[in-house]
PDB file of N, CA, C and O in Angstrom:
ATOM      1  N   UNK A   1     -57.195  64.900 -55.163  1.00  0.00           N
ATOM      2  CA  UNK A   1     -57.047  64.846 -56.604  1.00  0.00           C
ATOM      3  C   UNK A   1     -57.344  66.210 -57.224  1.00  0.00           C
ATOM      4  O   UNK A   1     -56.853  66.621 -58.276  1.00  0.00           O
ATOM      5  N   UNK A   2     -58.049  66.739 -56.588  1.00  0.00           N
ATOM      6  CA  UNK A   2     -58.656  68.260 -57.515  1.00  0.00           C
ATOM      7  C   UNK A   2     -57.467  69.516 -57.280  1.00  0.00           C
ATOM      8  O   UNK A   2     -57.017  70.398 -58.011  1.00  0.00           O
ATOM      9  N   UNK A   3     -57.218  69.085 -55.832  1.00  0.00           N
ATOM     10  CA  UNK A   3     -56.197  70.017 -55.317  1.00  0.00           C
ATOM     11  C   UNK A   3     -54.826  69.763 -56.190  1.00  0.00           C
ATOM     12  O   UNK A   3     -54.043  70.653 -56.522  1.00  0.00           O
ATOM     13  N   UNK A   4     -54.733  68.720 -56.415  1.00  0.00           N
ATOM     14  CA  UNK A   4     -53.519  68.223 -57.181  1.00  0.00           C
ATOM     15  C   UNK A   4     -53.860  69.027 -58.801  1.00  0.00           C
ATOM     16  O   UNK A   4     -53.021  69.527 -59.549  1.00  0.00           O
ATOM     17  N   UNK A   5     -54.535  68.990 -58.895  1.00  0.00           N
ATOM     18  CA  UNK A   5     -55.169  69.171 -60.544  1.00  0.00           C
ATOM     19  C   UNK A   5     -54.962  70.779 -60.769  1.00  0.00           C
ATOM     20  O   UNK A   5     -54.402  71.261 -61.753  1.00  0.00           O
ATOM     21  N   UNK A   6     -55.617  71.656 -59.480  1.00  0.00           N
ATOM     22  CA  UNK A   6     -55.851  72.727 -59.651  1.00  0.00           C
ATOM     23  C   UNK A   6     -54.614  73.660 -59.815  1.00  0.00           C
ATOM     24  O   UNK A   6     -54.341  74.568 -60.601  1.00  0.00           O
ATOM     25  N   UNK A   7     -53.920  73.029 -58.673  1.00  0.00           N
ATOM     26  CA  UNK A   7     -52.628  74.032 -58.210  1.00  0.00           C
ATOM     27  C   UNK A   7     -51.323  73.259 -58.642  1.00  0.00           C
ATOM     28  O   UNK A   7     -50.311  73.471 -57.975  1.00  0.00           O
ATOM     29  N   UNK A   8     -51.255  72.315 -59.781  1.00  0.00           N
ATOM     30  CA  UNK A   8     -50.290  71.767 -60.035  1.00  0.00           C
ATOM     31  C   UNK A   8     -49.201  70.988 -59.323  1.00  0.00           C
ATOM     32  O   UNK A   8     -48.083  70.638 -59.701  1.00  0.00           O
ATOM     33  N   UNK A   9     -49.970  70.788 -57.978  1.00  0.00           N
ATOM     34  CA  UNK A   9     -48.953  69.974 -56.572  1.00  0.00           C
ATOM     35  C   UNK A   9     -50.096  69.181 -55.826  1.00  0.00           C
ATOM     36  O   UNK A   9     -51.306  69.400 -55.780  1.00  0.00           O
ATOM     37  N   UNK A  10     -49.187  68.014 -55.156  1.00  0.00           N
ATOM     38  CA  UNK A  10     -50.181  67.448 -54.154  1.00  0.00           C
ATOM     39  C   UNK A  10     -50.182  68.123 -52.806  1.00  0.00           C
ATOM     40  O   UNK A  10     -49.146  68.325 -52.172  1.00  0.00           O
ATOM     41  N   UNK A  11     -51.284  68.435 -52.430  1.00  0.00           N
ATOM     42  CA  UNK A  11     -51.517  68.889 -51.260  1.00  0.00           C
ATOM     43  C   UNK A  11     -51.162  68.571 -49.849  1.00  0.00           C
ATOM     44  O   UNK A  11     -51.178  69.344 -48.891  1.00  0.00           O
ATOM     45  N   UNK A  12     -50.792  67.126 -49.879  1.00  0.00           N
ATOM     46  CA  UNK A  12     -50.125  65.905 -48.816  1.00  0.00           C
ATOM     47  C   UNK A  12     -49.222  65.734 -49.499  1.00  0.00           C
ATOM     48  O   UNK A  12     -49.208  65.343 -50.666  1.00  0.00           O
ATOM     49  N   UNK A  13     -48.144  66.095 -48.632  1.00  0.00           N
ATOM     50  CA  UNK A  13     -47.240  64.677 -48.912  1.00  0.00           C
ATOM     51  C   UNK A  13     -46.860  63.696 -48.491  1.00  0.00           C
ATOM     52  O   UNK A  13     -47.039  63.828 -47.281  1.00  0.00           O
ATOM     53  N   UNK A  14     -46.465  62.809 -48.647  1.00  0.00           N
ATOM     54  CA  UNK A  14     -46.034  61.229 -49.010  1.00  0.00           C
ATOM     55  C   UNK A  14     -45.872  60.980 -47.742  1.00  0.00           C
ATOM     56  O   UNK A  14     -46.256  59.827 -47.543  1.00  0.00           O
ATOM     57  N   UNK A  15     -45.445  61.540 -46.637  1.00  0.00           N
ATOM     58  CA  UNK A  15     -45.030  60.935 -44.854  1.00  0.00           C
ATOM     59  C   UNK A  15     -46.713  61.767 -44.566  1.00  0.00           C
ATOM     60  O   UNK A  15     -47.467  61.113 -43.846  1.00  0.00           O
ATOM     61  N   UNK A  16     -47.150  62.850 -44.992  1.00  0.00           N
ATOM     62  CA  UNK A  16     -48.925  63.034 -44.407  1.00  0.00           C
ATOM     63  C   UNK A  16     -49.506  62.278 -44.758  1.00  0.00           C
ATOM     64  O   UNK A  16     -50.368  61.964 -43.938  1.00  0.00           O
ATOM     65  N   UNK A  17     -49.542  61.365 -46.220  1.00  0.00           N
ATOM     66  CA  UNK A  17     -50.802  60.637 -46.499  1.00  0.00           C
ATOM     67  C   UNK A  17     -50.397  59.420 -45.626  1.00  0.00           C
ATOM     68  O   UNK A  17     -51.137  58.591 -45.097  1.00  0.00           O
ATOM     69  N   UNK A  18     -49.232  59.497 -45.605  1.00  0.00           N
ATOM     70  CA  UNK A  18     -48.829  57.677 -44.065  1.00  0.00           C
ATOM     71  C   UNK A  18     -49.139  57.887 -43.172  1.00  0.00           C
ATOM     72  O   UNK A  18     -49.199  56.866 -42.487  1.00  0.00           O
ATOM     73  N   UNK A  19     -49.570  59.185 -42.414  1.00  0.00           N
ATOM     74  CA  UNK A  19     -50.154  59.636 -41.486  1.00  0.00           C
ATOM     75  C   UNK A  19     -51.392  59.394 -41.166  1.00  0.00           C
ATOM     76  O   UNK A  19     -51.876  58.920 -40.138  1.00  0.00           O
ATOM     77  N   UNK A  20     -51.756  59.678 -41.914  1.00  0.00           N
ATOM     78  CA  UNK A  20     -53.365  59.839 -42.118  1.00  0.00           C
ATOM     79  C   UNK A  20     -54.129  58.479 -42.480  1.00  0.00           C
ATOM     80  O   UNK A  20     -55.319  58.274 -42.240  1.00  0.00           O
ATOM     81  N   UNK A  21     -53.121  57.456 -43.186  1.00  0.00           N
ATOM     82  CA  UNK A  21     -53.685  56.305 -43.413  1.00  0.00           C
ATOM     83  C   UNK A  21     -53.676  55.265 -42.041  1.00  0.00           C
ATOM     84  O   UNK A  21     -54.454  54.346 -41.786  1.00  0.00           O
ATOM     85  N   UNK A  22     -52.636  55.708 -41.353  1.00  0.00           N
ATOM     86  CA  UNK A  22     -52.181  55.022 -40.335  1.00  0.00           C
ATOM     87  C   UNK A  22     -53.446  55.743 -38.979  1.00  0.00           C
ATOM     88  O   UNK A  22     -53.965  54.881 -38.270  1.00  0.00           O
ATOM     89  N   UNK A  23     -53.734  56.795 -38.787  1.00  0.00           N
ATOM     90  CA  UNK A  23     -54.585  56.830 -37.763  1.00  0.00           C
ATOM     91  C   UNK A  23     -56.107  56.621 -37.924  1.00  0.00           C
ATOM     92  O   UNK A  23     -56.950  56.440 -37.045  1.00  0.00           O
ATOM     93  N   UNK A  24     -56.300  56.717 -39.762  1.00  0.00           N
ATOM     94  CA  UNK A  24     -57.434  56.310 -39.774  1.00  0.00           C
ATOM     95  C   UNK A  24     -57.900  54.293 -39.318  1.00  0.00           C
ATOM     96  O   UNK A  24     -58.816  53.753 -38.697  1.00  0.00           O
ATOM     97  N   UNK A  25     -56.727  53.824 -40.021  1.00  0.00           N
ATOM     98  CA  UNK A  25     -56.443  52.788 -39.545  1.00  0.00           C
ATOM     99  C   UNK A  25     -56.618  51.949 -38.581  1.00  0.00           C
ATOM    100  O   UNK A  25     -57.069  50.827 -38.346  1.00  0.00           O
ATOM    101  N   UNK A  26     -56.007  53.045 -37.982  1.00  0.00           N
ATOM    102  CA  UNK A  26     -55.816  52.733 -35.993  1.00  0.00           C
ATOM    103  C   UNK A  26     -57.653  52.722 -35.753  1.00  0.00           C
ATOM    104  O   UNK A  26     -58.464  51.811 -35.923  1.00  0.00           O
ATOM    105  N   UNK A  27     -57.837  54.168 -35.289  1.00  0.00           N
ATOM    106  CA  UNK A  27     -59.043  54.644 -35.206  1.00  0.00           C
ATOM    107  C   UNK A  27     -59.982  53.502 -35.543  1.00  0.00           C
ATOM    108  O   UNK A  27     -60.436  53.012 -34.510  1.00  0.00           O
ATOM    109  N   UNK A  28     -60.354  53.008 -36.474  1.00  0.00           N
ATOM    110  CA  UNK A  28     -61.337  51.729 -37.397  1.00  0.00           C
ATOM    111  C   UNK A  28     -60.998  50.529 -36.182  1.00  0.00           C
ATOM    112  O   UNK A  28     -61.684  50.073 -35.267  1.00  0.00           O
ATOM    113  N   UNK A  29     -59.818  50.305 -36.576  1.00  0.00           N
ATOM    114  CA  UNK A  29     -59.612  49.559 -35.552  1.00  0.00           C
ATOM    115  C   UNK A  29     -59.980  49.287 -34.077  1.00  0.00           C
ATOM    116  O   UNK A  29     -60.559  48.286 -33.657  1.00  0.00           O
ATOM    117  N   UNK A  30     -59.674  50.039 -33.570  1.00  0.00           N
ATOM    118  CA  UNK A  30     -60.024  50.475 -32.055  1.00  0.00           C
ATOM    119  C   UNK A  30     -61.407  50.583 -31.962  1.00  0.00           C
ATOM    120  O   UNK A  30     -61.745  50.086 -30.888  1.00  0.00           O
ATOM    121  N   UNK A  31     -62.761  51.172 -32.841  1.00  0.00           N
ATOM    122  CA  UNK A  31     -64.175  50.720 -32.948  1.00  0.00           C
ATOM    123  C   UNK A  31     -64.384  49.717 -33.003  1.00  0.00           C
ATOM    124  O   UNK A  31     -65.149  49.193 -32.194  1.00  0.00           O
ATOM    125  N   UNK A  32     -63.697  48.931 -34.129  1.00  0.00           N
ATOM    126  CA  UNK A  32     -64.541  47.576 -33.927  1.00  0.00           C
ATOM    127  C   UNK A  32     -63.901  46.836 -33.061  1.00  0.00           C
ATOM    128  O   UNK A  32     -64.275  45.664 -33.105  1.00  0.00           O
ATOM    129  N   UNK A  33     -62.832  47.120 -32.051  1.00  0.00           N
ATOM    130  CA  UNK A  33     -62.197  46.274 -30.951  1.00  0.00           C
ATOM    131  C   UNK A  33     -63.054  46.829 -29.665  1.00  0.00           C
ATOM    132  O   UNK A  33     -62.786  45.974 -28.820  1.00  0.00           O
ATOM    133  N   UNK A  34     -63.513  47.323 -29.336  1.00  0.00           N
ATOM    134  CA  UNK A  34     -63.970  48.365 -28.480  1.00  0.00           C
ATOM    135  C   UNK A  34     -64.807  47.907 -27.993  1.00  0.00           C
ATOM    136  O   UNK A  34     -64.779  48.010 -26.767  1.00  0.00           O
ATOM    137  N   UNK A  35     -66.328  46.957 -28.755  1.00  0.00           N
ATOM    138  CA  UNK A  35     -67.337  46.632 -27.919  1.00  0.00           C
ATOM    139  C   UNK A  35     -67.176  45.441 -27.402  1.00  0.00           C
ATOM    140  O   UNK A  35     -66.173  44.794 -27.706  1.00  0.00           O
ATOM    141  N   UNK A  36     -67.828  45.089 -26.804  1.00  0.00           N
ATOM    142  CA  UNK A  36     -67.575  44.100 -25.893  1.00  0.00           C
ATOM    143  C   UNK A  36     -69.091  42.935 -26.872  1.00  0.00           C
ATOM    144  O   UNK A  36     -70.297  43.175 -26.938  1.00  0.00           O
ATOM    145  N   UNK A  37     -68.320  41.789 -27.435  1.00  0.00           N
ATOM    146  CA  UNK A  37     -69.560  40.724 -27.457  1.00  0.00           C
ATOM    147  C   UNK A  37     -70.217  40.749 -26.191  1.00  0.00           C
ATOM    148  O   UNK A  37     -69.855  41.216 -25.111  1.00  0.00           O
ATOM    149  N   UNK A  38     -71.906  39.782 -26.759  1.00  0.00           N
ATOM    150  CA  UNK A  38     -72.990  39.587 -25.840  1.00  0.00           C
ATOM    151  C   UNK A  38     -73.393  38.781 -26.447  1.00  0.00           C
ATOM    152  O   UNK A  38     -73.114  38.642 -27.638  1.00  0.00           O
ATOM    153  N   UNK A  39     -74.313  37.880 -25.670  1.00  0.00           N
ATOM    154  CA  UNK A  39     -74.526  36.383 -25.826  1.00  0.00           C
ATOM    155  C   UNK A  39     -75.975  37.003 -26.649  1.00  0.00           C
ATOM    156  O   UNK A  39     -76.125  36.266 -27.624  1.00  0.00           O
ATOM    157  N   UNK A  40     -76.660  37.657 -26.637  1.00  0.00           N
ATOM    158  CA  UNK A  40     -77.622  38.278 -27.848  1.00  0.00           C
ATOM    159  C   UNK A  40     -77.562  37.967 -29.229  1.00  0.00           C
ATOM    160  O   UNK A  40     -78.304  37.448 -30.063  1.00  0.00           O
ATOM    161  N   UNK A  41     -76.071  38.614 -29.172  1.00  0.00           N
ATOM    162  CA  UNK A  41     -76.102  38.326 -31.096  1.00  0.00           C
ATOM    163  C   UNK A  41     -75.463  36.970 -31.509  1.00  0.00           C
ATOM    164  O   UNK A  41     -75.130  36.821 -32.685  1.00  0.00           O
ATOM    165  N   UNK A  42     -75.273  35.968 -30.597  1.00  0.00           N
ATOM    166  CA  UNK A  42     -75.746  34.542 -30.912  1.00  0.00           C
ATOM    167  C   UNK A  42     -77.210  34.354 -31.181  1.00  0.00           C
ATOM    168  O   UNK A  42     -77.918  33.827 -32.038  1.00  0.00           O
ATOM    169  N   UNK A  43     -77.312  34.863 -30.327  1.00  0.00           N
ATOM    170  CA  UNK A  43     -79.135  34.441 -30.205  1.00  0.00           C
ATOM    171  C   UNK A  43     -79.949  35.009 -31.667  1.00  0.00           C
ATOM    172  O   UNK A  43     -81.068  34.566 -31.926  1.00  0.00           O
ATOM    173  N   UNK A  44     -79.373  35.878 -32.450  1.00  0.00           N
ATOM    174  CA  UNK A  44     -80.160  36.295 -33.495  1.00  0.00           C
ATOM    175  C   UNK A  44     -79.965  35.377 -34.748  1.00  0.00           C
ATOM    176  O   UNK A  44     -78.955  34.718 -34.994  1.00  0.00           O
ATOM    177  N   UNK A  45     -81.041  35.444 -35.454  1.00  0.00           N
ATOM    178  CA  UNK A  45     -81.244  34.495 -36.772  1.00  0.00           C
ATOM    179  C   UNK A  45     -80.042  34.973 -37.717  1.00  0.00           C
ATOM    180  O   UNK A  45     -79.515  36.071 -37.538  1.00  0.00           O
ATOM    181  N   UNK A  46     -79.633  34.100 -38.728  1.00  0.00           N
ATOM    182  CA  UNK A  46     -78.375  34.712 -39.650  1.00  0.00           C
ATOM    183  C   UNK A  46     -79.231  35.271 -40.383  1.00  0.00           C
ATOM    184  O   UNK A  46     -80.352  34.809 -40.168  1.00  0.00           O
ATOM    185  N   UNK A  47     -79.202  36.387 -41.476  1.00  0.00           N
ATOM    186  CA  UNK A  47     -79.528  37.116 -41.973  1.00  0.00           C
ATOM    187  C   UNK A  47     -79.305  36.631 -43.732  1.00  0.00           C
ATOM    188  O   UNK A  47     -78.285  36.258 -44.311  1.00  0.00           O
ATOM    189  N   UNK A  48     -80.617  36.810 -44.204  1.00  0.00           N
ATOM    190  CA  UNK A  48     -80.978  36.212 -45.432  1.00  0.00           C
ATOM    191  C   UNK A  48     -79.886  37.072 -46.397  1.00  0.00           C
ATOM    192  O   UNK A  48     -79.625  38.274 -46.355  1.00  0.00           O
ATOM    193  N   UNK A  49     -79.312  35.956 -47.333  1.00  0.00           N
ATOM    194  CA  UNK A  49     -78.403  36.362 -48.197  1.00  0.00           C
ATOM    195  C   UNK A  49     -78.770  37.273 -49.268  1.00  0.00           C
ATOM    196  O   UNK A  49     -77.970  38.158 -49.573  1.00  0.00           O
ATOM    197  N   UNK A  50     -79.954  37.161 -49.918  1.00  0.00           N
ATOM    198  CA  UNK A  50     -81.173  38.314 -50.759  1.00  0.00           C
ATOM    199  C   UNK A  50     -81.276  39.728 -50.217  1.00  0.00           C
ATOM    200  O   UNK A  50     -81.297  40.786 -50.846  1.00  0.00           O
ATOM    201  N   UNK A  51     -81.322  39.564 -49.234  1.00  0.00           N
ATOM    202  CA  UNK A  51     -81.616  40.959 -48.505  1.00  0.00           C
ATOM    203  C   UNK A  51     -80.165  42.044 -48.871  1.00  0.00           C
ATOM    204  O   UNK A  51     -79.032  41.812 -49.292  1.00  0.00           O
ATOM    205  N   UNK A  52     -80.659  42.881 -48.596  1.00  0.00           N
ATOM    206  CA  UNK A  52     -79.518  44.388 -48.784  1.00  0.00           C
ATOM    207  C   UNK A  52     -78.377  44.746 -48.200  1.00  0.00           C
ATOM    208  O   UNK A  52     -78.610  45.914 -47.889  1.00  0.00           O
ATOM    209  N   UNK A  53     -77.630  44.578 -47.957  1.00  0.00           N
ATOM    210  CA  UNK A  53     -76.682  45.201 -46.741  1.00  0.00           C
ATOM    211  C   UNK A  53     -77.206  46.479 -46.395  1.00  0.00           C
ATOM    212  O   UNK A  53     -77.679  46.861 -45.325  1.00  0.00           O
ATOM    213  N   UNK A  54     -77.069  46.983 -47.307  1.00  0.00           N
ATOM    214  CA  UNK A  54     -76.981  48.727 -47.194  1.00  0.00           C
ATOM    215  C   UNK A  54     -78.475  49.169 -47.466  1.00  0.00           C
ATOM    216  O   UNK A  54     -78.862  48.983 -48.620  1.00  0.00           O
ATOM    217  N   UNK A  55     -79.352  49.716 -46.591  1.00  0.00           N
ATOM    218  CA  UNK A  55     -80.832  50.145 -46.752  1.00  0.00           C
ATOM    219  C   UNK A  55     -80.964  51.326 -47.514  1.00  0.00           C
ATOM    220  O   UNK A  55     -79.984  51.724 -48.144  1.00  0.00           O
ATOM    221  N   UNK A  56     -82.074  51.970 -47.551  1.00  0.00           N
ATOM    222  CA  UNK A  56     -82.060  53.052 -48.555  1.00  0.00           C
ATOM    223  C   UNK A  56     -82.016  54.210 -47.465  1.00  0.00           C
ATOM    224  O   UNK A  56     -81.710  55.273 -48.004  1.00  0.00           O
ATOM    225  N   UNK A  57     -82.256  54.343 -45.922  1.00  0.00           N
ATOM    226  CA  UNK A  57     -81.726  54.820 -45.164  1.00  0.00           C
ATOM    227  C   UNK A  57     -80.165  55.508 -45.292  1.00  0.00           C
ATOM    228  O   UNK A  57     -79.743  56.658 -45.415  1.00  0.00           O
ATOM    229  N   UNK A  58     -79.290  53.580 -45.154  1.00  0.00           N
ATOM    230  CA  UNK A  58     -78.112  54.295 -45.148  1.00  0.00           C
ATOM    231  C   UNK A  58     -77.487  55.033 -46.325  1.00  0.00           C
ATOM    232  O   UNK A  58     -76.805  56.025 -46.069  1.00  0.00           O
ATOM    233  N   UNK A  59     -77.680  54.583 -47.806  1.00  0.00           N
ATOM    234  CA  UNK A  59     -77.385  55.144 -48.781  1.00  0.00           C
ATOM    235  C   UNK A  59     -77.829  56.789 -48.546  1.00  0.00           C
ATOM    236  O   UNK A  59     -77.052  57.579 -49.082  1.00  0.00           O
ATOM    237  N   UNK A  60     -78.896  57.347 -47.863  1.00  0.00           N
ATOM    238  CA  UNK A  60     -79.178  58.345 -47.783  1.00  0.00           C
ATOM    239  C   UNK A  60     -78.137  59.417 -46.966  1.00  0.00           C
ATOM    240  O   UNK A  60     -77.877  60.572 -47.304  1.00  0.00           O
ATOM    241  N   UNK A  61     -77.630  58.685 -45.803  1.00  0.00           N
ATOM    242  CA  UNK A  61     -76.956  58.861 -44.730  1.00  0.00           C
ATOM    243  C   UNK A  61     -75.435  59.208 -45.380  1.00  0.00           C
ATOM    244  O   UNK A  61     -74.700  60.028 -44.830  1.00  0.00           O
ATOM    245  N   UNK A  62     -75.069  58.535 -46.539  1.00  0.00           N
ATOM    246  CA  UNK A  62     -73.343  57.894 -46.881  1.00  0.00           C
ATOM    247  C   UNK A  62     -73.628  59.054 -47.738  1.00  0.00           C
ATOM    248  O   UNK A  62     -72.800  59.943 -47.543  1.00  0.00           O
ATOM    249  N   UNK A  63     -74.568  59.372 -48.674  1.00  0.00           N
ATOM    250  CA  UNK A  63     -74.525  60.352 -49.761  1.00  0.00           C
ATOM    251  C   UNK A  63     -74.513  62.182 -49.151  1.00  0.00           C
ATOM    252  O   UNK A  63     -73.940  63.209 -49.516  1.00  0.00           O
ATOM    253  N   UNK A  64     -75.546  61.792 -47.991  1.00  0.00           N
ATOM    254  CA  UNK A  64     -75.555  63.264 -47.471  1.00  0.00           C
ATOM    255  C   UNK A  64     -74.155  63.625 -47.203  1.00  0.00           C
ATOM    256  O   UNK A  64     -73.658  64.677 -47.604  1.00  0.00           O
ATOM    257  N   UNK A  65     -73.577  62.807 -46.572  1.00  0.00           N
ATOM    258  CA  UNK A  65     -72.263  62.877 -45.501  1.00  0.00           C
ATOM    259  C   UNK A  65     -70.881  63.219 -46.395  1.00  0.00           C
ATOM    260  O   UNK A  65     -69.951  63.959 -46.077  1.00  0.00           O
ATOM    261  N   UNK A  66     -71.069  62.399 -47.666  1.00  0.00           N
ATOM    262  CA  UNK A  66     -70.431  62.225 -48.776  1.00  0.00           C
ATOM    263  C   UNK A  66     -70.056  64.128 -49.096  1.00  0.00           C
ATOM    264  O   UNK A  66     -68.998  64.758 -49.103  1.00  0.00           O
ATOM    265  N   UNK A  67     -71.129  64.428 -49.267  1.00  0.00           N
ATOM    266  CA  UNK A  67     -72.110  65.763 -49.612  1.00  0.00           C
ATOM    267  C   UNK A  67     -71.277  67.112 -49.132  1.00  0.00           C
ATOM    268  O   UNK A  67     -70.644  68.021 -49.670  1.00  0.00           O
ATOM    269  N   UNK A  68     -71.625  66.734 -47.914  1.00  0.00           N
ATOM    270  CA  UNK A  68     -71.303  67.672 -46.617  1.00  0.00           C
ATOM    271  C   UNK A  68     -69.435  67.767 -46.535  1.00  0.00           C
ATOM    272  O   UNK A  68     -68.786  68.729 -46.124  1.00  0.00           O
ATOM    273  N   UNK A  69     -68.961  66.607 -47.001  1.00  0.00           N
ATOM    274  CA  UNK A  69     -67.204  66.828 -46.644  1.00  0.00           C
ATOM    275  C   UNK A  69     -66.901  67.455 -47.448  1.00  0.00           C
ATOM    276  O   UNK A  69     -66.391  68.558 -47.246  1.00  0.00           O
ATOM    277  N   UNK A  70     -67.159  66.857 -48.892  1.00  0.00           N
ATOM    278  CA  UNK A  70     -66.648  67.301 -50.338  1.00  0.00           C
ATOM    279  C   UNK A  70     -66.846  69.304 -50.208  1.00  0.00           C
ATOM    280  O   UNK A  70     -65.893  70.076 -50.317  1.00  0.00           O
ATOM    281  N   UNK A  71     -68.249  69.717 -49.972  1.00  0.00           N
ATOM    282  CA  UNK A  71     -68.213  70.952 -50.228  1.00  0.00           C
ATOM    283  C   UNK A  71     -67.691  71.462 -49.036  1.00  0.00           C
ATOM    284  O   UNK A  71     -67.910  72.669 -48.930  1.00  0.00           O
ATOM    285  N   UNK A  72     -66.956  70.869 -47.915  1.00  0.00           N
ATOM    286  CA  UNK A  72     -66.471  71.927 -46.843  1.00  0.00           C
ATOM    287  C   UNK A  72     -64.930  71.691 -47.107  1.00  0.00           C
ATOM    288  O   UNK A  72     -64.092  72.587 -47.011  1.00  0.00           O
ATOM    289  N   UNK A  73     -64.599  70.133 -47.517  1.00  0.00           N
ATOM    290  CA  UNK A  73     -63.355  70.193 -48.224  1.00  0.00           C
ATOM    291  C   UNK A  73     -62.779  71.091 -49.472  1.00  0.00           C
ATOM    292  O   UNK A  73     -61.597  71.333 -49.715  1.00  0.00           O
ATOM    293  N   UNK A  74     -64.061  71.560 -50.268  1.00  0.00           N
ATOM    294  CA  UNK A  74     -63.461  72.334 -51.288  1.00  0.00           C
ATOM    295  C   UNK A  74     -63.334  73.920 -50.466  1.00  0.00           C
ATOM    296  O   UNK A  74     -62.439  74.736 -50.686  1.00  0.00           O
ATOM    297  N   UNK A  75     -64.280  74.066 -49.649  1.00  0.00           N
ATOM    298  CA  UNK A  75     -64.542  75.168 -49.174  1.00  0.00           C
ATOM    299  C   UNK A  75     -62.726  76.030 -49.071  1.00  0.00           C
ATOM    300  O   UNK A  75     -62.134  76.929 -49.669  1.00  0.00           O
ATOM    301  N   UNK A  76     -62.404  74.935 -47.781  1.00  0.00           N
ATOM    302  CA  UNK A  76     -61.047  74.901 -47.458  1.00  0.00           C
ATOM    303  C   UNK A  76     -59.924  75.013 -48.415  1.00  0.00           C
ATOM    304  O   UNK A  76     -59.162  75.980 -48.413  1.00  0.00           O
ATOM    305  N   UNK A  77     -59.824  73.979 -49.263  1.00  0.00           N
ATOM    306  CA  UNK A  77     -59.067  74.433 -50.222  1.00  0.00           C
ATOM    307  C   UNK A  77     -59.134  75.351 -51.252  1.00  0.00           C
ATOM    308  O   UNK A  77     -58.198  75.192 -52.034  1.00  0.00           O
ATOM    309  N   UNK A  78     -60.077  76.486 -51.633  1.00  0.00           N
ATOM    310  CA  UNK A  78     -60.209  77.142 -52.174  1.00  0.00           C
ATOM    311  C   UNK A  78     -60.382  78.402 -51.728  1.00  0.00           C
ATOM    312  O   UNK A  78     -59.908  79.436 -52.197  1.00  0.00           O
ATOM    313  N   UNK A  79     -61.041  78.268 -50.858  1.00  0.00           N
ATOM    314  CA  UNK A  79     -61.281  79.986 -49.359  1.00  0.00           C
ATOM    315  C   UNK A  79     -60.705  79.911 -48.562  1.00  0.00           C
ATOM    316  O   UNK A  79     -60.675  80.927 -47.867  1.00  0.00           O
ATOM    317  N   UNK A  80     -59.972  78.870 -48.152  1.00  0.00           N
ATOM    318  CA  UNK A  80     -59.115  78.621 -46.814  1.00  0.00           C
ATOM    319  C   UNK A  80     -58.039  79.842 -46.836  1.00  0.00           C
ATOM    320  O   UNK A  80     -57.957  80.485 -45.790  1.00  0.00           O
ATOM    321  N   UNK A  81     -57.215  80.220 -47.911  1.00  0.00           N
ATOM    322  CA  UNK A  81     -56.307  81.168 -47.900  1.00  0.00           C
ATOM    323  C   UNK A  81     -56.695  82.086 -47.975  1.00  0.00           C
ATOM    324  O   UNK A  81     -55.741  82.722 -47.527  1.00  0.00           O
ATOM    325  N   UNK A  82     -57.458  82.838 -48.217  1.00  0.00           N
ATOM    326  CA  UNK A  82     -57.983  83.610 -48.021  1.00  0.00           C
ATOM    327  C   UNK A  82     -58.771  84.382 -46.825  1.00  0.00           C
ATOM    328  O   UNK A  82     -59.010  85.557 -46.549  1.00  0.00           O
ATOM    329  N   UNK A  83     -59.133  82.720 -46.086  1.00  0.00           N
ATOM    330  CA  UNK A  83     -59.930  83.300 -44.426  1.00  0.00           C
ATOM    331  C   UNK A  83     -58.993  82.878 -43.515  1.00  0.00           C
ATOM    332  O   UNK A  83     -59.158  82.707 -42.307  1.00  0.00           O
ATOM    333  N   UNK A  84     -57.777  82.685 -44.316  1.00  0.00           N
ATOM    334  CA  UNK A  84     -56.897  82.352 -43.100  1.00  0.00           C
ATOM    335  C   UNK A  84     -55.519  82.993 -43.511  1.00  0.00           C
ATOM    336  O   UNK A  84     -54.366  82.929 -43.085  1.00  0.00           O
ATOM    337  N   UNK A  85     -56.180  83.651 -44.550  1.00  0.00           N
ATOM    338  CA  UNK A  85     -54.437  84.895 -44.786  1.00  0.00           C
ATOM    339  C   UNK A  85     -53.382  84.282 -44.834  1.00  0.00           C
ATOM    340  O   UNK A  85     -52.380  84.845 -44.395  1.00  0.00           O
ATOM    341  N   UNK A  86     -53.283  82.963 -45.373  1.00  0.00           N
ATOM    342  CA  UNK A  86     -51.777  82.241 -46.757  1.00  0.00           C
ATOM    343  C   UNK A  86     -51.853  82.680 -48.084  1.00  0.00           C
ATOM    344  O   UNK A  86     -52.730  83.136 -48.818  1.00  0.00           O
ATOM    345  N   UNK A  87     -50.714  82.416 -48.164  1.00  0.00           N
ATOM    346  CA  UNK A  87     -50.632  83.131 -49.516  1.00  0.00           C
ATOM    347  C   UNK A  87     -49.913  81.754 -50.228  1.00  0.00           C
ATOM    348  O   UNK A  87     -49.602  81.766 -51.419  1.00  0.00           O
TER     349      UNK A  87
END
């Protein structure tokens, strides 16, 4: 969106963002197909509906990470031509 904003064009186009939706896709996929059940997580109690999904751990984890793309993503689109000599 910023890239779009900045330079008056989208940065992807329309067959890259199908690209990209499609292997992220895949990828997601293939993790959660990947492990193998175990008779364990029968064995565990269901998990109280009150409780959090998301701990203050992971919120910490999603925000850093969040953090870390955004400024190496801008990095790229803004210094990228420059450390990589496009014009």
């Amino acid at each position: 969106l910023v890239g779009a904003v900045v330079y008056q064009k989208s940065p992807l186009a329309a067959i890259q963002l199908l690209w990209v939706n499609l292997l992220m896709d895949s990828l997601a996929s293939l993790a959660l197909a990947s492990e193998p059940p175990t008779a364990e997580l029968l064995k565990r109690p269901p998990v109280n509906r009150s409780q959090h999904m998301i701990t203050s751990q992971m919120w910490a984890n999603m925000l850093g990470q969040a953090f870390f793309q955004i400024l190496v993503t801008f990095l790229f689109l803004f210094q990228g031509p420059d450390w990589f000599e496009i014009e």
